[in-house]
N, C-alpha and C positions, 0 to 999 in steps of 0.2 A: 504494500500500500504506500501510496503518496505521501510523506506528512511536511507539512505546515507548520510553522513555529514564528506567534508574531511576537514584535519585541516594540520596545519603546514609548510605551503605553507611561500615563501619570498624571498627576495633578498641576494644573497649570493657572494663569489668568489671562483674562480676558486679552488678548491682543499678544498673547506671547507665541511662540513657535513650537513647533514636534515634530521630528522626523519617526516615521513609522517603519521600519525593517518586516520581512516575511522570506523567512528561509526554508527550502523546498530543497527537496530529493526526490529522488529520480533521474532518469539518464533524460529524458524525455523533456523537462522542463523548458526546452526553449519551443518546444513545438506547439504548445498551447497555448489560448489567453487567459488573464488574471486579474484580479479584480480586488476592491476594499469594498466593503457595507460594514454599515454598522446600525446597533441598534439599540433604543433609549430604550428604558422601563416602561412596559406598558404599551410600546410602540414598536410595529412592524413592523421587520426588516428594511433597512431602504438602502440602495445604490448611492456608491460614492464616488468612484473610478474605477474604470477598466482599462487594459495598455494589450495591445496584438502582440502576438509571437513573437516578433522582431523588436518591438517598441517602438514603433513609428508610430503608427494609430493610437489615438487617446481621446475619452470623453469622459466626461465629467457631468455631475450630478448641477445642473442649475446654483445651489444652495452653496456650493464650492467653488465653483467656476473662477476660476482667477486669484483664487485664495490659494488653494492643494493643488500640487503637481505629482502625479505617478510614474513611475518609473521602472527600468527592470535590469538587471547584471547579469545576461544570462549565462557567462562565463565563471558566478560567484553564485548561479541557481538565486537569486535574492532578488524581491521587490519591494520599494521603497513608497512612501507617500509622505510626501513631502508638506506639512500644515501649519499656514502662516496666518497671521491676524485671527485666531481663532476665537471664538464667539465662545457663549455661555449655552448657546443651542447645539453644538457641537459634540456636547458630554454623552457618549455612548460610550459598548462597548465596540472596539473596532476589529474586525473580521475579514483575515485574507483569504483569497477564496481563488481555486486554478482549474485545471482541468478542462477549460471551454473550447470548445472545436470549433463556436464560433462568440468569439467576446460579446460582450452588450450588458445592457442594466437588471435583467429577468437573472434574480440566483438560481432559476431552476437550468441555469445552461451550464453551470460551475459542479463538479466532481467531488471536488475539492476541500475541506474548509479548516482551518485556524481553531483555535482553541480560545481566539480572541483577546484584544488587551485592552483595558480600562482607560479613557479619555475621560480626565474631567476639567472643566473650566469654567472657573469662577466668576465674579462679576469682580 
């Protein structure tokens, strides 16, 4: 099996920064797409970034857009999300997520999942 290991998760404020790590095994990992969600208490899953096989291709969740950058090392099997000016609405848990034969915002396309890391941000 595949596993997932995210890192970099914590307690922060309102406008500070968080680089998010997700290390993956597998021979296989540059051949699929990968993704972040995350999700508040009491609140559904939601889409946060996904990056193509290569890392060229990248979309972003509206709520992020120009704040979080996603990223991937496929020579280090690692992806990164990169989350700057971050809000008090932010505070999930965050969730990497691989395995997509074809990337996008639906987690039922993803294999994959993370054991998840804890964002939280204060006011």
């Amino acid at each position: 099996q595949v596993q997932l290991v995210e890192s970099g998760g914590g307690l922060v404020q309102a406008g500070d920064s968080l680089r998010l790590s997700c290390a993956a095994s597998g021979r296989t990992f540059s051949s699929y797409g990968m993704g972040w969600f995350r999700q508040a208490p009491g609140k559904r899953r939601e889409f946060v970034a996904t990056i193509s096989n290569d890392g060229v291709r990248t979309y972003y969740a509206d709520s992020v857009k120009g704040r979080f950058t996603i990223s991937r090392d496929n020579a280090k099997n690692t992806m990164y999300l990169q989350m700057n000016s971050l809000k008090p609405e932010d505070t999930a848990v965050y969730y990497c997520a691989g395995g997509a034969l074809i990337p996008g915002g639906d987690p039922k396309r993803y294999g994959y999942w993370g054991q998840g890391t804890q964002v939280t941000v204060s006011s």
